[in-house]
C-alpha positions, 0 to 999 in steps of 0.5 A: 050833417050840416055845413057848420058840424062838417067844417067845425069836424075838418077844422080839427083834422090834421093837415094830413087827412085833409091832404087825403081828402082833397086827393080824394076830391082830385081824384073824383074831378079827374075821374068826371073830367076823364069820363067827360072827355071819354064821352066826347072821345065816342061821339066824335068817333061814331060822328065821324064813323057815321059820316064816313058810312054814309059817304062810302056808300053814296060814293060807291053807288055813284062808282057802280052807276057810271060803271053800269053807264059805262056799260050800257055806253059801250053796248049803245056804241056797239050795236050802232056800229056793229049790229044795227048799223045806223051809224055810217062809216063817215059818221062815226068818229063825230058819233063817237066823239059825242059818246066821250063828251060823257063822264065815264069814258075815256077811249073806245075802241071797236073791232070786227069777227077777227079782231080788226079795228073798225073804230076808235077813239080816246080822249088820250093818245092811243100810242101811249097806252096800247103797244106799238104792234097793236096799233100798228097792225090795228087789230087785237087778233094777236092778243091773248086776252081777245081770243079768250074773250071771243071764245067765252060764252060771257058778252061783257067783262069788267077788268083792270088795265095797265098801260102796254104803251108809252106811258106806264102811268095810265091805267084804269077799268076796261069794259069789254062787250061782244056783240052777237046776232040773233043766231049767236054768231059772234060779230065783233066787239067793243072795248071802253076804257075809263081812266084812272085819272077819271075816277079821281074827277068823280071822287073829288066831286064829293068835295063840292058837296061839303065832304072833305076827307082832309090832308090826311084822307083818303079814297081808293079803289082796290083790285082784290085779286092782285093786291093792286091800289087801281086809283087813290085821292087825298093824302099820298100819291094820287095815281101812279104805276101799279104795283103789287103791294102785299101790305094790301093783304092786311086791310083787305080783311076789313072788306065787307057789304055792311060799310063797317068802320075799322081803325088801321093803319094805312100800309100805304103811308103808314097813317092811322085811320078809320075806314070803310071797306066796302066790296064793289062789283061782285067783291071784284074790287073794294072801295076804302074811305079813310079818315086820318084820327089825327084830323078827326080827333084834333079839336078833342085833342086840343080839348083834353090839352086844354082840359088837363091844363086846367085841372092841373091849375085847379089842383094847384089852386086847391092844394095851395088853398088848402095849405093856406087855409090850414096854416091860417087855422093854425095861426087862428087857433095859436091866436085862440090860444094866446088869448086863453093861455099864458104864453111862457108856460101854456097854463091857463090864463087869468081870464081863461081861468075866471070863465072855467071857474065860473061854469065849474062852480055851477056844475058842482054846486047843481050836483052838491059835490066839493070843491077845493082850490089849490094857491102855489107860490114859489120859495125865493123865487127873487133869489133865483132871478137874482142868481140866474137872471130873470132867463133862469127864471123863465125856465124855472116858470115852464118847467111848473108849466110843463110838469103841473098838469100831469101831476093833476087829472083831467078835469082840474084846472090848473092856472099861472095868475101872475110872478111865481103864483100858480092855482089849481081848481079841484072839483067833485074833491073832497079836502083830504084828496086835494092834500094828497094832491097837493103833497104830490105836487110839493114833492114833485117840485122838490126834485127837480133840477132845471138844466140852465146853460150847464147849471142846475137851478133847484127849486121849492114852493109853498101851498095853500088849500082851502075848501068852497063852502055851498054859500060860496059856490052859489056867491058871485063872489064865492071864489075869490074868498075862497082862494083869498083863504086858500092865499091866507093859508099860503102865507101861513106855509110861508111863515112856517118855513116854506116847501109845505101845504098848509089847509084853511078850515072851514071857520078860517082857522088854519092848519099846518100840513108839516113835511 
């Protein structure tokens, strides 16, 4: 349809649908807006869940890495010392001193058969993690977990430990590796200690390679068995005293060997995040990576504010619009029509009329039909001027307005020319029809009584009905003689009496309709 039929077709809709199409609209850029904002919702989530995939692996295989060095370490130093013996006693502690210049070693401590120190070392003071009655007989003999360990047929252990000394805060991994001569016989051991304060010094080198969890963040190491946080770094306490903590429960159920992302809710902190749990060590341990969605979300929140703030200025915008364009095309549309209608009783004007004859006047003559035209005066309309003053006149005038055009059809044209002076065009009518129609209006103008500020104005008119000739119909001039009968025959109804229709004929006689 083009632009011009679509316009011309919304400019006759009521302001009502046109409110229901602009909702519609709205509802259209809401639901693309929304879609939009959808779309960058899901690849801001799955970038991010990319990323977080990737580190939690790169992360994890750097964690199994220093754990198999932290291995392979304890094993060199145990050999050195226990079964090759190519490290002397007075050597030792500067050759134990090199081992801990690496990453992942924090302490070691070497013991004999029987559970006797033989060397130790740390990097931290051994009294603040090993009880005073180990160190003091320095020997693990006593200890439980050694004789276990001395008896398994197993040669290396990886397992968690907390402080026993004085200060409970230190905890981390312990690796443990029995040292064992060609026959099997079991010479001793070898126990290293990786701090929990390391981990975090490995964690946080992600930071220098352009990964930042944020400050609502975060990287742990889980101990599956006990429901433990081993180490922590990002958001909430870095490293602490270990506890249980049975909310631990609820997320470990997302661990898997895959990195899948889940979103959870931290029982930690309480933040929402998307994590990774990823299984380490033979399921041993599980590494968590976590985002908070506050952070990842914050510039698509800031989208979406933006966004709705700007829909909410556009609808406002629209809907102002609209109401200003459909009072516009109202205010247009009164302007169109007080130029085509008589403004104190909605008729058609004089110029209105002419333009209507004229197109009239072609169609009747083309189709060979009759035409007749109708002149109405009104009787003593100076006496009601003069009676109820010219406001009483005015009602009297829009009462013929608003009554004439339901006293004619459709297609007739019904005109105030002027004063008290009316007419009505009647095409494809035949004269005796029009006197019909014209009685009608007569009668009907009797009974009327005006209500004027409590009193009633009664009033009558005089008619004059003359039929268009075919000469006339194609004369550009034809009408005006036409009606100057019909006048002719209004003057004769004047002088008759007044309140009568009076018809001129054809060869200008006149006939007088008596009521």
């Amino acid at each position: 349809m083009p632009y011009g039929k679509i316009a011309s077709y919304c400019g006759h809709l009521s302001l009502t649908a046109k409110r229901g199409l602009l909702l519609l609209f709205i509802f259209l850029q809401t639901a693309i807006l929304a879609g939009h904002l959808y779309y960058q919702y899901t690849y801001i989530m799955g970038e991010a869940a990319r990323i977080l995939r990737n580190t939690t692996l790169l992360e994890a295989e750097r964690f199994e890495t220093s754990l198999d060095a932290m291995g392979y370490q304890v094993r060199l130093i145990g050999n050195a010392l226990l079964l090759n013996h190519t490290v002397t006693s007075e050597n030792t502690n500067r050759f134990l001193d090199e081992e801990l210049k690496q990453d992942w070693l924090d302490g070691v401590i070497v013991f004999d058969e029987k559970g006797d120190f033989v060397a130790q070392r740390a990097l931290f003071p051994l009294e603040n993690a090993l009880s005073a009655s180990t160190l003091t007989q320095a020997s693990f003999r006593d200890r439980p977990l050694f004789k276990q360990l001395r008896h398994s047929k197993e040669n290396d252990s990886l397992f968690y430990w907390q402080s026993q000394g004085t200060d409970p805060n230190i905890h981390g991994f312990v690796m443990y590796h029995a040292i064992r001569d060609a026959k099997g016989n079991f010479l001793g051991g070898v126990v290293g200690y990786f701090d929990a304060h390391s981990i975090v010094k490995i964690f946080r080198k992600l930071s220098d390679k352009g990964f930042y969890l944020g400050s609502g963040g975060a990287m742990v190491v889980l101990d599956r068995d006990n429901y433990i946080q081993l180490t922590r770094v990002g958001a909430g306490i870095t490293v602490g005293p270990l506890h249980f903590n049975p909310y631990l429960k609820e997320v470990m159920k997302y661990s898997s060997d895959s990195a899948q992302t889940n979103q959870y809710i931290s029982p930690i902190d309480g933040t929402s995040r998307m994590g990774v749990f990823l299984n380490l060590s033979h399921h041993k341990w599980v590494m968590a990576a976590g985002l908070a969605e506050h952070e990842i979300l914050h510039g698509w929140y800031l989208q979406v504010f933006c966004s709705v703030m700007a829909l909410i200025a556009i609808i406002i915008t629209q809907w102002s619009l609209l109401n200003y364009m459909h009072a516009n095309s109202l205010q247009r549309a009164q302007l169109v029509k007080d130029a085509l209608r008589d403004p104190l009783t909605g008729l058609a004007n004089r110029r209105y009329f002419d333009e209507q004859v004229r197109n009239i006047c072609r169609v009747v003559s083309r189709q060979r039909q009759s035409l007749c035209v109708l002149s109405i005066d009104l009787d003593y309309f100076k006496r009601i001027n003069d009676n109820f003053g010219h406001s009483g006149g005015d009602e009297v005038l829009r009462c013929v307005g608003q009554i004439l055009p339901g006293l004619v059809r459709g297609n007739d044209i019904a005109a105030r020319l002027g004063g008290e002076e009316f007419v009505v065009v009647m095409p494809f009518t035949e004269p005796d029809y029009a006197n019909v129609v014209a009685e009608r209006i007569r009668s009907n103008f009797a009974r009327q009584e005006v209500d004027f500020h409590g009193r009633k104005i009664q009033f009558t008119a005089s008619f004059g009905l003359a039929q268009m000739t075919p000469d006339e119909l194609n004369a550009s001039e034809g009408f005006q003689a036409a009606l100057d009968r019909a006048d002719q025959a209004l003057y004769r109804a004047k002088r008759e009496g007044r309140n009568r229709v009076c018809m001129a004929s054809k060869n200008q006689q006149l006939i007088l309709y008596p009521t």
